[in-house]
VOBA-651188 format. One record per residue (C-alpha): residue in three letters; x, y, z. Coordinates in steps of 0.5 Angstrom, whole numbers, plus 500, padded with zeros to 3 digits. Each point is the difference from the previous one (the first is absolute). Example, Ala and Ser with C-alpha at 12.3 -4.5 7.8 and 13.67 -1.06 7.14 Angstrom:
Ala525491516
Ser502507498
***
This chain:
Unk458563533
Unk507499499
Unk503493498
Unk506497500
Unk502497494
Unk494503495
Unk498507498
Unk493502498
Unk498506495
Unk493502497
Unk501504494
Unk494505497
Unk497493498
Unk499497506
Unk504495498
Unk506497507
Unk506499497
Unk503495505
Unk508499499
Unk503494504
Unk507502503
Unk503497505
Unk506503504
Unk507496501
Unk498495495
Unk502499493
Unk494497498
Unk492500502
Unk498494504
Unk494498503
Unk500501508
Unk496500506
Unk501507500
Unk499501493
Unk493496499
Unk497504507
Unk501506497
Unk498498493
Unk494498503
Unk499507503
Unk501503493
Unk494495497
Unk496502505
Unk501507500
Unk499501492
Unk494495501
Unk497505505
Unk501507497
Unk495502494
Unk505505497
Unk504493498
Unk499498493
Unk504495499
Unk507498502
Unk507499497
Unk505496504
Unk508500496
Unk507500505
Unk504505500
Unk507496500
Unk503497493
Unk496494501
Unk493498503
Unk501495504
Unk503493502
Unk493498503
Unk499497507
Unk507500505
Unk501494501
Unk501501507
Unk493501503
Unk499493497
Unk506498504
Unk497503507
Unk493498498
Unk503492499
Unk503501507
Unk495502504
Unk496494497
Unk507496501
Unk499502508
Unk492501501
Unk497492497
Unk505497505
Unk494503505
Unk494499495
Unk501498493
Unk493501498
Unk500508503
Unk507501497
Unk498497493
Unk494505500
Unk504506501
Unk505499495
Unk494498495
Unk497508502
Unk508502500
Unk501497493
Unk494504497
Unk502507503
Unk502503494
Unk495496495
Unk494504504
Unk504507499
Unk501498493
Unk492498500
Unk498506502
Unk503505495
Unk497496496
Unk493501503
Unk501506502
Unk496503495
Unk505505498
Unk505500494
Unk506497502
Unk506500495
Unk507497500
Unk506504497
Unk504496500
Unk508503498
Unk505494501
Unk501493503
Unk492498503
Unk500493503
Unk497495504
Unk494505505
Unk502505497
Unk498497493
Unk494498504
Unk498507503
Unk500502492
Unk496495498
Unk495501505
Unk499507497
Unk495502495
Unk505503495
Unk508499499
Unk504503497
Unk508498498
Unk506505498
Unk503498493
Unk507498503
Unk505495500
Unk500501508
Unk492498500
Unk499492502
Unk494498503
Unk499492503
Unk498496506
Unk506496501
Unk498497507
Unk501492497
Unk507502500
Unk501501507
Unk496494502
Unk492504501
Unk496502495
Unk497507499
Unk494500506
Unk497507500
Unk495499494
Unk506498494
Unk497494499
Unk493501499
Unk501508497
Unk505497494
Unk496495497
Unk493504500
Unk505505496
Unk503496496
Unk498493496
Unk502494506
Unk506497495
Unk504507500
Unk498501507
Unk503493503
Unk506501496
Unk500506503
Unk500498508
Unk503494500
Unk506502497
Unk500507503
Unk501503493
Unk503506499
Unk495505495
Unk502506496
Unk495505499
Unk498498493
Unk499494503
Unk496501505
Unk495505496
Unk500494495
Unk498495505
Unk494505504
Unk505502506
Unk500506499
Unk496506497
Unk505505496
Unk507502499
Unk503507500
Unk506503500
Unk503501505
Unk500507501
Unk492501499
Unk499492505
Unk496504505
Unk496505496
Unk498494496
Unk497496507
Unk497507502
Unk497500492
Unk498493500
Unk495503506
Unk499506497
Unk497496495
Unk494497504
Unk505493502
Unk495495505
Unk501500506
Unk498492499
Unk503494499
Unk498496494
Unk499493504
Unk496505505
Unk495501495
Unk493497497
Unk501495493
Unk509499502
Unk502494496
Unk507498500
Unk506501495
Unk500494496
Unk494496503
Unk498497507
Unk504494503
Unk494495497
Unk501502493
Unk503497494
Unk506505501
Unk500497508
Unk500493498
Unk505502495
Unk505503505
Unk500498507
Unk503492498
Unk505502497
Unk501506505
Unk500495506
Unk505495496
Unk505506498
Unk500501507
Unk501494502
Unk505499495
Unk504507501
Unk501499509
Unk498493501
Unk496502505
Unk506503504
Unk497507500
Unk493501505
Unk499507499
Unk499499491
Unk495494501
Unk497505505
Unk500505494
Unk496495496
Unk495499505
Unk498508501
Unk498501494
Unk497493497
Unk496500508
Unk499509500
Unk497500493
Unk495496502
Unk497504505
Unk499508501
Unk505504501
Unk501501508
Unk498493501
Unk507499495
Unk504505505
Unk499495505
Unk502494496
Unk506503498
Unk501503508
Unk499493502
Unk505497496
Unk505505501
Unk500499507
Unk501492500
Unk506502494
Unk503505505
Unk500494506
Unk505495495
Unk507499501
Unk501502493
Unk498506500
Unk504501507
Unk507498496
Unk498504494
Unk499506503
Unk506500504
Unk505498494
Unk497502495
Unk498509503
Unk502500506
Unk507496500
Unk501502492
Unk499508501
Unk504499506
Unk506497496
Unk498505494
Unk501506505
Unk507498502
Unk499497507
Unk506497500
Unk505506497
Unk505503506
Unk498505502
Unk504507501
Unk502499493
Unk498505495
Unk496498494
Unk504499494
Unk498504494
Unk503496494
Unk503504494
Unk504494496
Unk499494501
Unk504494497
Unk499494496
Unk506495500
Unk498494495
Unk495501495
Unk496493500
Unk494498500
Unk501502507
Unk503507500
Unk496502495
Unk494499503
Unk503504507
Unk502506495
Unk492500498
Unk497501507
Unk505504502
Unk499505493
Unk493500502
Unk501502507
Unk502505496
Unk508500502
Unk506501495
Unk503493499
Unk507498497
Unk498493497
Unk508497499
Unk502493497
Unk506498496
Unk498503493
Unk497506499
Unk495496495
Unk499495505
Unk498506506
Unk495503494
Unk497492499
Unk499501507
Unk496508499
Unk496497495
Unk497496506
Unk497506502
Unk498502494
Unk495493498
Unk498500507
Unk497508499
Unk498498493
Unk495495502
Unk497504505
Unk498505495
Unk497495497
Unk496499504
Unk499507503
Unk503499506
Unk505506499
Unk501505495
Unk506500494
Unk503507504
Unk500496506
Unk504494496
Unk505505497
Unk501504507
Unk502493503
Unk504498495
Unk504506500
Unk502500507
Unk504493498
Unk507500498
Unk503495497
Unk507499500
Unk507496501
Unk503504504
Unk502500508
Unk501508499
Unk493502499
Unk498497507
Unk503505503
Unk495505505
Unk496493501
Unk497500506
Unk498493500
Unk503494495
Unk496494500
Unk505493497
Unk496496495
Unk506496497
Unk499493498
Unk501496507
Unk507499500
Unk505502507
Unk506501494
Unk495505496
Unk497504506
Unk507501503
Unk501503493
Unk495504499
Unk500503509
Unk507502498
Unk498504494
Unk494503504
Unk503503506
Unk506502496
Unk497506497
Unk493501506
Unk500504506
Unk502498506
Unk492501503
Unk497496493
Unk497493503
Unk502493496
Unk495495500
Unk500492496
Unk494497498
Unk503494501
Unk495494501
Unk504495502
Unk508503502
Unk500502508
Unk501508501
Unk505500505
Unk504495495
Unk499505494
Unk501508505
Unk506496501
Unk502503492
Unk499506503
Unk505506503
Unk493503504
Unk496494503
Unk496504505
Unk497503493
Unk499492496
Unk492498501
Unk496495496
Unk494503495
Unk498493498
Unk495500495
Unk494495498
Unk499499491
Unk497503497
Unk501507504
Unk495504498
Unk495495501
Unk503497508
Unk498505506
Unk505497504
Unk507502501
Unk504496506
Unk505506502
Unk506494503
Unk505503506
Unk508498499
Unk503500507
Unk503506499
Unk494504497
Unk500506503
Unk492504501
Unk502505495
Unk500495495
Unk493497503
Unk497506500
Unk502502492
Unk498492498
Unk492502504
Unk500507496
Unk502497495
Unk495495500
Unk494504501
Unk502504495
Unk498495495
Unk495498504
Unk502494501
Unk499496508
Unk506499503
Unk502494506
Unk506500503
Unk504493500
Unk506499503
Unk506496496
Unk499493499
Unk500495494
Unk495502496
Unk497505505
Unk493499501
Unk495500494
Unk505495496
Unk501495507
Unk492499501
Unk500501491
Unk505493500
Unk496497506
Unk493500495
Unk504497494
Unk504495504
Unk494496502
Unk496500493
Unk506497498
Unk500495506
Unk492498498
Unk502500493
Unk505494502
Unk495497504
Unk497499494
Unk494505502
Unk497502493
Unk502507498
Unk493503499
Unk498499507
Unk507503502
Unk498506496
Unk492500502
Unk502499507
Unk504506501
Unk495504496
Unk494498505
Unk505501506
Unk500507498
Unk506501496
Unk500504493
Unk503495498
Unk503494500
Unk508498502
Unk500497493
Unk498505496
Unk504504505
Unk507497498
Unk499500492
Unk499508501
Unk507501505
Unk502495495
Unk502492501
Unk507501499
Unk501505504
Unk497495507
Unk506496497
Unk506505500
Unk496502508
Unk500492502
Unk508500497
Unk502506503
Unk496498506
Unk504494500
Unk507502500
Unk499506506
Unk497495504
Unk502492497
Unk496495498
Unk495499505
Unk498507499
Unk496498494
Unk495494500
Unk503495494
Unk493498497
Unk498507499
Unk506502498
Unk500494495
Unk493502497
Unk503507498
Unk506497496
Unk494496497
Unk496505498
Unk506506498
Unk506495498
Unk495493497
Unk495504497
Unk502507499
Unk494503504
Unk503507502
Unk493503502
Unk495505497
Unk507503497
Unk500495495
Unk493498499
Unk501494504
Unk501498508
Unk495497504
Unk494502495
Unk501501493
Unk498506497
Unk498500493
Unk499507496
Unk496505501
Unk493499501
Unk501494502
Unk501499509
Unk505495503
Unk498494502
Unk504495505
Unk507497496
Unk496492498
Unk506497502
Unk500502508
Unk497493500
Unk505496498
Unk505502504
Unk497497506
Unk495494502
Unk494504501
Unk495500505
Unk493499499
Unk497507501
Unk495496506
Unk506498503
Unk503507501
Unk497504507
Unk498507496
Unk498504507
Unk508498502
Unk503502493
Unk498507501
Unk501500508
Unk507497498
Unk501507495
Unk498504505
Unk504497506
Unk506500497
Unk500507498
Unk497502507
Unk506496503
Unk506504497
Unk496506501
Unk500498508
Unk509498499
Unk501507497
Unk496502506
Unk504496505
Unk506502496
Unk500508501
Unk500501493
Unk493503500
Unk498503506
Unk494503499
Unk493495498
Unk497506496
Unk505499495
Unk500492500
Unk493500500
Unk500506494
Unk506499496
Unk497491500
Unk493504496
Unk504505495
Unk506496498
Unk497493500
Unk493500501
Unk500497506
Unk492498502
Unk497507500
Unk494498504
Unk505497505
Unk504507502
Unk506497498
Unk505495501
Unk500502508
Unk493502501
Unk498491496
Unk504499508
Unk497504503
Unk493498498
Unk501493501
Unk502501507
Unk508499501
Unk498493504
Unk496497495
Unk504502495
Unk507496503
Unk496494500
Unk498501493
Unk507501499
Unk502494504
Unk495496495
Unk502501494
Unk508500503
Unk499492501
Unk497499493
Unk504505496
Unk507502503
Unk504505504
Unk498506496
Unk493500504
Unk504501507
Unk498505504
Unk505505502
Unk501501507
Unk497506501
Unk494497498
Unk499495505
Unk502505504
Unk494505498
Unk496494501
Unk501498506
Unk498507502
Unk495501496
Unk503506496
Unk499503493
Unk505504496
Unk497506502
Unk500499506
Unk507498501
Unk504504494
Unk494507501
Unk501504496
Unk499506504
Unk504499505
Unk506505498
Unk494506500
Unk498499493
Unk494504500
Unk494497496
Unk496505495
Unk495498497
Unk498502492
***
């Protein structure tokens, strides 16, 4: 029998090897089609006596990327359209659905052959969790090897034996670190933690699986035999009793509850490592299904895979414009801010020019590069020839000449029309006529800045979010005259030091910065109010956000809300700004000299390490303070949420951003919007447009105007619509593909 994306060999030993290689995909992923024919290939090697054993590896770089996320899609909208006729038939076959993959897995492992994984590079989510079901694993010793069940992130949790497998591997601490968090493993790791049995050298991975049968492995897992005790004890010990309080409070504690899918991890393995193993299975499989019917993991999985990947992949790039190959790229500005876009770029492996206005100042902008690669070899995550292979494609200089040949140039000058003006001119004078210009201003329209240039149609935004190497997101920003050239360089840019694009059009603080400011003003708002601050802080934590919109404005820095209030005042006149917000800032930077983390003081005070920052005491005397039972809690955190919601929607409303996958996705890696929610647009779409305008309406009549909804969304209510069904993404042909 022949198969589409395996083949089977038997050698003189009667050992099959079982290579995994699906065709016109870049990566192995778990399909229908996939699961039928590996189901054809266990019951084959089970049936033929001549089989000894089996090794299963992948015959590209990487294993596999786990389930496609798809086939769970198309199995919740069956669901979707089958329990409008019976709830109770639908719910029972989503529950056989769901634990497909689980009985596949389940009978490799009885099968009462030996299987082993050989597992070659990246190894996640079912793919993780078929190896785990065979009797033995071996991993290559490679950079490229990462294994993990990384499912929580997206909203589900690993629901084909993960959570019953991990724990009576490994002790019940490391495991639900492990699954709640979607660690990502090393092969040293894994072995340290029980996961996996062995690690060859790449070259000789194969032949130590078959070695490993050879060798007279057992076809048995050891929960399937006689006397098996768990690793650090049972539930009902003095480990258990010392393990799950606190396990329960930590989680707690970490997603106030807003996360389903890691509650419903903690109550796989506390409930299946009470029971038999099968009976474990189909606790895990109950979970799983109720898991998979939530609005969480629906929002998730669509932002955060299908959108992200969609976003990652270009969806939004022109087509009919070839892909650019970048062979020099220029830096204008060595800062905090240039200096860390030379990094990336330099590690995309790309020459970079660093340019500042003195040779020492372009090489203290190097040298940033060279402290970021020093702590990754410190701790392993790189190696001193990659840091020195880095660190020779920065050049750093203070002459214009040296830009010559660049195919893009990416202006990080301090935030000056004058100074930016300047340093275009310099550039172009000496860059080809085809190179690409792009500003990373944050606050300076394009349009205004392409305005400096002889050739607008090649002007673009790139605009960058601190600290670059750690911020996934990069709004790419469209002047009125950027042409899909200058577009589709930013986009292969951009992916080229794997980052995700969005594309906004030119407005006042663009996209991220307007829902940004909308966050921070309303803390100040309930600061004046007199709202105790820690409530503020903890409110906005237990709503979703990462961090609070006062820790937000010490880290971009208070006095920099001052110059951005002032500005704003002067473009747009008094009323543009409210006069109490802005008399508390020049309170906290002129009055007390409260700059932010910059200086060890803005809304929270930082004392020297190891010491942690503490609210600034003296918040309370700068308002008459409410008594904390005073204060409406629930409505402090859908006050923050709200608000940013809002202006998503406006920017919506206003064509600067079109595309609700980029609202929703650009909200979660550039602010941390809510992650459970979906997004800034997916929290709308959650609640209901309907239900949403009279929350609005509400806190409208308590709170002022920010809180009016747009027209679009009186609209949207009045038809009963979401964001994706009136702006879908898909309706200009864009093709989904799954991973």
């Amino acid at each position: 029998m022949s198969y589409t994306n395996f083949t089977l060999d038997v050698d003189a030993d009667g050992i099959a090897l079982v290579t995994w290689d699906m065709p016109d995909r870049s990566m192995n992923v778990f399909t229908e089609e996939v699961m039928r024919e590996l189901n054809a290939i266990v019951e084959k090697v089970t049936g033929d006596a001549a089989v000894k054993g089996v090794v299963i590896t992948s015959g590209k770089d990487t294993f596999s990327g786990g389930a496609d996320i798809s086939m769970l899609q198309k199995m919740l909208a069956t669901f979707a359209a089958d329990k409008e006729k019976d709830l109770e038939k639908a719910t029972k076959a989503l529950f056989e659905n769901a634990g497909y993959m689980t009985g596949l897995f389940r009978k490799i492992e009885t099968s009462g052959k030996p299987w082993v994984s050989a597992i070659n590079g990246t190894c996640m989510g079912g793919a993780f969790e078929m190896s785990l079901a065979c009797h033995g694993r071996v991993a290559a010793d490679s950079d490229k090897v990462k294994m993990a069940l990384p499912e929580v992130k997206i909203g589900i949790f690993p629901g084909a034996g993960g959570t019953q497998r991990v724990p009576r591997l490994t002790d019940q601490q490391q495991a639900l670190q492990m699954l709640t968090t979607g660690q990502h493993l090393t092969p040293q790791k894994a072995k340290a933690m029980g996961l996996i049995h062995e690690i060859a050298e790449p070259s000789k991975l194969v032949e130590t699986a078959k070695a490993m049968i050879r060798n007279g492995l057992k076809p048995v897992a050891p929960w399937d035999e006689k006397g098996f005790k768990l690793p650090g004890g049972p539930i009902y010990s003095a480990a258990g009793a010392n393990l799950w309080p606190p396990a329960i409070a930590i989680l707690r504690r970490e997603t106030y509850g807003n996360y389903p899918a890691a509650a419903a991890i903690l109550k796989c393995v506390y409930e299946g490592l009470l029971v038999p193993f099968d009976t474990a299975l189909r606790i895990e499989q109950r979970y799983f299904t109720e898991i998979m019917q939530s609005k969480e993991a629906a929002a998730m999985i669509r932002s955060l895979f299908v959108s992200l990947q969609e976003l990652n992949k270009g969806a939004r790039r022109p087509a009919g414009v070839p892909d650019t190959k970048f062979k020099k790229i220029g830096i204008l500005g060595a800062g905090f801010m240039g200096a860390g876009i030379a990094y990336v770029t330099a590690r995309a492996g790309i020459p970079v020019v660093l340019l500042d206005r003195d040779l020492p100042s372009a090489e203290k902008g190097k040298a940033h590069s060279d402290g970021l690669m020093a702590d990754q070899v410190k701790k392993g995550r790189a190696k001193p020839e990659e840091k020195d292979k880095l660190l020779s494609l920065i050049t750093p200089t203070a002459d214009y000449a040296d830009l010559a040949g660049c195919d893009l140039v990416v202006e990080a000058v301090f935030e000056d029309s004058s100074v930016k003006k300047e340093a275009t001119e310099k550039a172009e004078a000496v860059l080809k006529s085809s190179a690409i210009f792009a500003s990373n201003t944050s606050t300076i329209p394009i349009t205004a800045l392409a305005k400096n240039s002889v050739r607008p149609k090649n002007f673009i935004g790139i605009h960058f979010f601190s600290p670059v190497d750690k911020m996934m997101l990069v709004e790419i920003i469209l002047g009125k005259k950027t042409g899909d050239k200058a577009l589709a360089v930013a986009f292969d840019f951009v992916r080229a030091i794997k980052k995700t694009p969005i594309v906004v059009n030119d407005t006042r603080g663009f996209y991220v910065n307007r829902c940004v400011l909308r966050y921070m003003s309303e803390a100040y708002k309930m600061l004046i109010e007199g709202v105790p601050a820690p409530m503020i802080e903890n409110a906005a934590k237990a709503a979703g956000m990462p961090v609070g919109p006062l820790a937000l404005t010490d880290e971009t820095a208070v006095d920099l809300a001052q110059k951005i209030m002032k500005q704003t005042i002067r473009d747009l006149g008094d009323k543009a700004v409210d006069p109490k917000q802005m008399a508390l800032i020049n309170t906290m930077v002129d009055t007390h000299g409260r700059f932010g983390r910059k200086n060890g003081k803005g809304f929270y005070d930082y004392p020297a390490k190891p010491g942690k920052k503490k609210l600034w005491p003296g918040l309370k005397d700068l308002y008459p303070q409410l008594k904390p039972e005073e204060v409406d809690y629930e409505e402090l955190k859908q006050r923050l949420l709200v608000t940013i919601a809002l202006e998503a929607a406006r920017v919506m409303e206003e064509g600067i951003v079109t595309d609700p996958r980029e609202a929703d996705v650009g909200s979660i890696l550039a602010f941390g919007f809510a992650p459970f929610t979906g997004g800034a647009l997916s929290y709308i779409d959650g609640i209901g447009a309907k239900r949403f305008v009279k929350i609005a309406k509400g806190l409208q009549k308590k709170y002022g105007a920010e809180f009016k909804a747009p027209k679009l969304l009186l609209d949207m209510a009045e038809k009963g619509e979401t964001f994706y069904q009136r702006f879908d993404p898909y309706q200009k042909g864009e093709v989904r593909e799954a991973a």
